[in-house]
N, C-alpha and C positions, 0 to 999 in steps of 0.2 A: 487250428488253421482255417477248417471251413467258417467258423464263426465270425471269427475276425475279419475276414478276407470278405463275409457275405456283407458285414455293417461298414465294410468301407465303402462298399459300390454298392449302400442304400439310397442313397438320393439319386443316383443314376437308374438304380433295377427301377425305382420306384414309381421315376417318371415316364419311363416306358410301359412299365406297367397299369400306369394310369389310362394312356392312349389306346394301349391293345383292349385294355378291358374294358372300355367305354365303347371300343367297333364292335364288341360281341357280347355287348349286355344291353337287355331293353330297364330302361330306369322304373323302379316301381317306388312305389310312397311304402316308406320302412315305421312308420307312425302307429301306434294303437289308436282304437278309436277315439279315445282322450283327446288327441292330438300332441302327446309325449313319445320318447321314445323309449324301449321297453327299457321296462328295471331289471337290472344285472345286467351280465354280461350275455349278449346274446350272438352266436355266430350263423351266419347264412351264408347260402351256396351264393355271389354275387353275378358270374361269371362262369363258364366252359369256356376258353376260350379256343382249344385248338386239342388234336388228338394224334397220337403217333401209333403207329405200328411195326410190331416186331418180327415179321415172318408167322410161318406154320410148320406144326408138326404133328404126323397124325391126323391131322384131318381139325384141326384146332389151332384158330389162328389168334394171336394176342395183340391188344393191342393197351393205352393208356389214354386216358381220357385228362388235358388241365385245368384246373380247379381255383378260381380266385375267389377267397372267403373274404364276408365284410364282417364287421362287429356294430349292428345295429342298436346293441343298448347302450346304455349310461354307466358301465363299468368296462373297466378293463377285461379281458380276455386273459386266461393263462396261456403261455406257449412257450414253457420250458422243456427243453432235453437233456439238461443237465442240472443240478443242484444250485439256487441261486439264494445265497443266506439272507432270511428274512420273508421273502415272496413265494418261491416256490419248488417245489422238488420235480425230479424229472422224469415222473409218473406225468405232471399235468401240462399235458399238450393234447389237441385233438388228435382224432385217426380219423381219415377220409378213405370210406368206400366208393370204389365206382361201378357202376352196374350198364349193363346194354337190354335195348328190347325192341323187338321188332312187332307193328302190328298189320296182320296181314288177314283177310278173310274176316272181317269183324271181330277179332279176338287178337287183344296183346295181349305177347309173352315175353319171360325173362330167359334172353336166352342167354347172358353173360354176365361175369363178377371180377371182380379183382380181392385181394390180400390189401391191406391195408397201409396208405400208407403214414406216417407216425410225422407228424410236424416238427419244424424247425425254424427256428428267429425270423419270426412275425415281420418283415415292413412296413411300412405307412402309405401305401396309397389310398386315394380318395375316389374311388369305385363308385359307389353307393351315394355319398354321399363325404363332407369337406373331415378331413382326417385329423381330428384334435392331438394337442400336444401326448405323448407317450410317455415318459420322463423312464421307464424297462428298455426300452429300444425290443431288441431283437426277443426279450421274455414276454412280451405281453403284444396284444393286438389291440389299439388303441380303439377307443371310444370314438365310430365312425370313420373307424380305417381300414382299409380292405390288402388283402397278403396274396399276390400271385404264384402259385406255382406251376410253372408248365409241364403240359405232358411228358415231356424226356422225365421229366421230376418224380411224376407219381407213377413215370413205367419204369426207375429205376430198384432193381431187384435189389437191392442191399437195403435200401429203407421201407422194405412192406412188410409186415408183420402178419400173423394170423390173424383171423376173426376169433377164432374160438376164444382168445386169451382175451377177452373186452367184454365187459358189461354192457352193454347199449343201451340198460336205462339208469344206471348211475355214471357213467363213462370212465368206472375207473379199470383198471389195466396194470400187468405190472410190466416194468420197463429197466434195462434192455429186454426187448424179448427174444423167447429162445423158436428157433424155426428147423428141421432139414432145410437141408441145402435146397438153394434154389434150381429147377429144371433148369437148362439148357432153354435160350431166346423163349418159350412160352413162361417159364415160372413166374408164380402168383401174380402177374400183371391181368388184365379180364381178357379171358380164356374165352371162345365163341365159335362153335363147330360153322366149318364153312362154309356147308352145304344151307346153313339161315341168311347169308349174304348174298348169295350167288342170285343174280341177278334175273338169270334165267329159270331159275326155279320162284321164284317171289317176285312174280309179277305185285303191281301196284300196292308190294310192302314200304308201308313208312317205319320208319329206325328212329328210335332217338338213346341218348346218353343221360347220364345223372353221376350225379355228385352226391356224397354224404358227407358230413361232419358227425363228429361228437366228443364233445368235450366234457369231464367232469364238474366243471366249473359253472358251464352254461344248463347241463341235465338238473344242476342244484339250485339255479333257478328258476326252476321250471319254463325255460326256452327249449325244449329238443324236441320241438313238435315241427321246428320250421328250416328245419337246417341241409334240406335236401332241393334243388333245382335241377332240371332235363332243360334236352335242348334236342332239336331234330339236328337227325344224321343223313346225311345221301350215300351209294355206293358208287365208287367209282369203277375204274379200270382195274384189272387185275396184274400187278406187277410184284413181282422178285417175291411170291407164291403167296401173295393175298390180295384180298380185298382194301383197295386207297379206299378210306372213307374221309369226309368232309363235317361240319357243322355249317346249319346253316340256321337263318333267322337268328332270333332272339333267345335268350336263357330264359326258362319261366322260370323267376325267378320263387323260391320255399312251395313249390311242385314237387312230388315226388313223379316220379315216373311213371305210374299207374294211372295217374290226371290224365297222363294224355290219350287214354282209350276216350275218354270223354272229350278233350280239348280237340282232340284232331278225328275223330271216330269214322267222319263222313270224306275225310279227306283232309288236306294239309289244312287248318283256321277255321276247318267247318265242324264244330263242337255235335254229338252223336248224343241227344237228349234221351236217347234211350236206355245209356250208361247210367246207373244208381251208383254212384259212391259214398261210402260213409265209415266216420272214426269209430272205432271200436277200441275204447279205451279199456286197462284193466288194473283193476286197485292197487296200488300199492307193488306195478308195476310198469307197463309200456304200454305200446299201440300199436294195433295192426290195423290196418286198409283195406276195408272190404269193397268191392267193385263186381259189378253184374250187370248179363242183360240175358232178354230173353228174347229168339225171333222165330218166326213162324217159317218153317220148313218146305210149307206150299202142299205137304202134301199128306194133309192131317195130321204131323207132328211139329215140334215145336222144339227149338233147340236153348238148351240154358246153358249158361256160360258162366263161371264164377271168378274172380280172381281175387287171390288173398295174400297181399301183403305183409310182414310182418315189419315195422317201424323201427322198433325198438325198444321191444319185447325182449328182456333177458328170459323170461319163462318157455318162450316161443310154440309151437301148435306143434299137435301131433295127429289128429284128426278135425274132418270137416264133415257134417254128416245134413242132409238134407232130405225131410221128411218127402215123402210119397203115400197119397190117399189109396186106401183099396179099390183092386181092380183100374188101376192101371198099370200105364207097359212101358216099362223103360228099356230104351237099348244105346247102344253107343257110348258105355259111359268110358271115358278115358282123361287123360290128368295133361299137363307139363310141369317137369322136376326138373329145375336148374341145379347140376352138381358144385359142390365144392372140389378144391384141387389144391395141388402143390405139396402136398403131403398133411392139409389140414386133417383130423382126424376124424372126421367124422363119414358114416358111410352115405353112400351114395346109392342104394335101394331103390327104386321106385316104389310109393306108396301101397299096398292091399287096397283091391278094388273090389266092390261088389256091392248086391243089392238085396242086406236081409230085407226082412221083413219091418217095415214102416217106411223104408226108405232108403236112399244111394249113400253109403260110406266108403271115407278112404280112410286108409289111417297106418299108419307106422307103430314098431315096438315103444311099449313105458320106457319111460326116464328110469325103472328099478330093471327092464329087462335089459337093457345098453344106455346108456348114459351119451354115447353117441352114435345114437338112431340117426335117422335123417332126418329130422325131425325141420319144421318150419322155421331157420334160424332166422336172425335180427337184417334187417335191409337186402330181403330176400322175399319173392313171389313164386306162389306155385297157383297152377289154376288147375281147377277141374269143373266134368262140362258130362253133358249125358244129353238126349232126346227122348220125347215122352210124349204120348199120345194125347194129351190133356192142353189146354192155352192153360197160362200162367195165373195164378192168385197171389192175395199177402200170403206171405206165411214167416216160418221163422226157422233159420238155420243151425247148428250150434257147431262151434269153432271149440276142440278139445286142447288145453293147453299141456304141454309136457313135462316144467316139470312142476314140482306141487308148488304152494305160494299161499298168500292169501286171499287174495282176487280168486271168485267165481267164474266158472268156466264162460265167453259169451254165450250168452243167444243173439243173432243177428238178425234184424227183419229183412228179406228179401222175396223175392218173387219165386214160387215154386211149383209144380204144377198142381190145379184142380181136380178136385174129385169129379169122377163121371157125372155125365148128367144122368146116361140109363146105366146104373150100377151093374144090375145083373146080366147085360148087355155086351159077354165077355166078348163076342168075338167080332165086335161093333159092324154089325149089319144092319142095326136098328130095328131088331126083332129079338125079343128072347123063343128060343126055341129050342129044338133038339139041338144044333150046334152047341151050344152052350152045355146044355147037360154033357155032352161026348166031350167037351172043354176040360170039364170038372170032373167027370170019372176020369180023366186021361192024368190028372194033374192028384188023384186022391192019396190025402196023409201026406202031401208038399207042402213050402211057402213057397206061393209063385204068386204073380201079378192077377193069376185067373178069384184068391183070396177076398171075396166079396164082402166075407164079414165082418173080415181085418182082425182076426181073431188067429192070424199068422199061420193056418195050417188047413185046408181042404177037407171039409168033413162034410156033417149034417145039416150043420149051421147055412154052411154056402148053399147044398140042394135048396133047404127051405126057403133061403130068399131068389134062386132062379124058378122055381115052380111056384111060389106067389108071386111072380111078376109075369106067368107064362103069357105069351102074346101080345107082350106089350112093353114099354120102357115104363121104369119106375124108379 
């Protein structure tokens, strides 16, 4: 009945939804640089156009974000939910994530997700771009035809599925899927503690929303690097116990939401050149988003900032560990972990913090010690961030993936702090002298930051190079 009922009132949904999607999408050129358009089937966010909310509870308000996809290549799109003989089975239809983030104080964070929601008989609107014939209808997303679903749609609890049950770099899934019951008004819609909205606590925070796709069809031809778009959020007024929120501007359109620490960094359009982003592909597997910056503290320290995206990555990260030169001092370090919810199975832990010796680790249980760690899952961001006595250098980070594969763990080039200019110069006065020795016997048979010789433990080694440098930086 819904099937039948939705392809009757296709040329009516469709033409409205030409209209709405065109007030809430900025037009981008969908072309390779060839000037073709991509080979296979390629699906993109086209469109946000509009966002619902469901109340709070607990202190956790939910709400849905809606979603019009285009199909910018030269094949068809799969979008069955049911068995269609000959074309497809009803495994192959996307599942769209949506996620929230607020960025506030020079650093975006994730502070909200949704459960998935699992597609249904594709329309013909012309979005994007002019919508060629379909000859599937409701099975297939035509070649340059875009498919609205509105928010009530993807905050409807009976069609979200888990994340866990999805490969995000193959797209495949099995279907129907099996879930607990959904919560009461918050379940698996994107869940967002309220205390990040409140207005009055988040002075001059910008918000924005994103969309995800992934489709098996489109991961197979190597299209699922571009299938995610944001859009900025405003907060409104607070009614019947949440946060109204709005979209406003345009959709960046094959943005993920991490761009916008950069696109908007300095302010709503004013792009934050101090933001480093870059792909972090992994063999014979996905992609994760690395983004960073580093700013100077005013007051001899220097704050670093990391955020680490995971794309869709089925192997996903279990640590991020960022080297530290001998003798220097790092304090402050601390993370943000966006949880999962609704009964997905995996734990919600905060990462292990701390600062052996070479450098700041975070990291969660192996893939052999839980299987569902908390590990960095697929269209998901967690950052982590420390202060260090040092301004920043090249250097290079290393992102531990969870579970085994083929692909090498990365190394990532970023900016991390420098080694001292006076090494022995523990307790930066700009003199070595008896302070420094009292540093060292205080600290002796430790790894601490006072470790001059980086030889990870306080001994003789360190004396020797503070009494050959006595009275002086070296």
């Amino acid at each position: 009945m819904k099937r039948s009922r939705r392809i009757v009132l296709l040329s009516s949904l469709a033409a409205v939804a030409v209209v709405v999607g065109h007030l809430n999408a900025v037009p981008q050129p969908q072309l390779d640089d060839g000037g073709v358009a991509t080979v296979g089937p390629d699906v993109i966010v086209g469109s946000l156009p509009n966002i619902s909310k469901y109340g709070t509870v607990g202190g956790i308000s939910a709400y849905a974000i809606g979603t019009t996809s285009c199909n910018i290549g030269d094949e068809g799109l799969l979008w069955c939910d049911t068995v269609v003989a000959g074309l497809c089975n009803q495994t192959q239809h996307p599942v769209i994530a949506q996620n929230m983030y607020r960025l506030k104080d020079g650093r975006l964070e994730m502070i909200g997700m949704s459960w998935l929601k699992h597609g249904f008989c594709a329309l013909s609107g012309s979005l994007c771009s002019p919508c060629q014939f379909d000859p599937w209808g409701c099975d297939m997303l035509g070649v340059g035809c875009s498919d609205p679903y509105d928010s009530s749609l993807n905050g409807s609890q009976g069609g979200l599925g888990p994340r866990s049950q999805v490969n995000p770099t193959t797209g495949i899934f099995p279907y129907p899927f099996s879930a607990p019951g959904a919560p009461a008004t918050i379940g698996r819609r994107v869940q967002v503690p309220m205390v990040t909205l409140d207005p009055a606590q988040n002075g001059g925070a910008l918000y924005f929303g994103e969309g995800h796709y992934v489709a098996a069809d489109d991961a197979a031809a190597n299209n699922d690097n571009n299938n995610a778009s944001y859009r900025q959020m405003t907060i409104g007024t607070f009614t019947s116990g949440s946060w109204t929120i709005s979209l406003v501007g345009g959709t960046a359109q094959q943005k993920h939401g991490i761009q916008a620490w950069r696109d908007h960094g300095l302010g709503v359009g004013i792009p934050d050149l101090n933001v480093s982003i870059q792909n972090v592909d992994v063999d014979a597997d996905g992609r994760f988003i690395v983004a960073h910056k580093v700013s100077d503290n005013g007051d001899g320290t220097w704050h670093y900032e990391y955020a680490v995206f995971n794309q869709n990555s089925d192997r996903g990260a279990r640590s991020w560990f960022v080297p530290i030169p001998p003798g220097v001092a790092v304090t402050n370090v601390s993370q943000n972990i966006v949880n999962h919810h609704s009964g997905e199975p995996y734990a919600s832990d905060a990462w292990t913090m701390g600062v052996p010796c070479g450098g700041v680790l975070w990291n969660t249980q192996t893939h052999a010690q839980n299987s569902n760690a908390n590990a960095l899952r697929w269209s998901t961001m967690f950052n982590f961030r420390f202060d260090a006595d040092t301004p920043p250098a090249a250097g290079t980070a290393s992102l531990g993936l969870f579970k085994s594969g083929v692909g090498a763990h990365p190394n990532v080039a970023v900016q991390v702090p420098a080694s001292p200019s006076c090494l022995a110069d523990i307790t930066g006065d700009g003199l070595v002298d008896g302070a420094d020795l009292a540093t060292l016997l205080g600290e002796w048979g430790n790894s601490s930051s006072a470790d001059v010789s980086g030889d990870c433990f306080i001994d003789g080694a360190d004396i020797a190079i503070v009494l050959g440098s006595w009275g002086k930086c070296s």
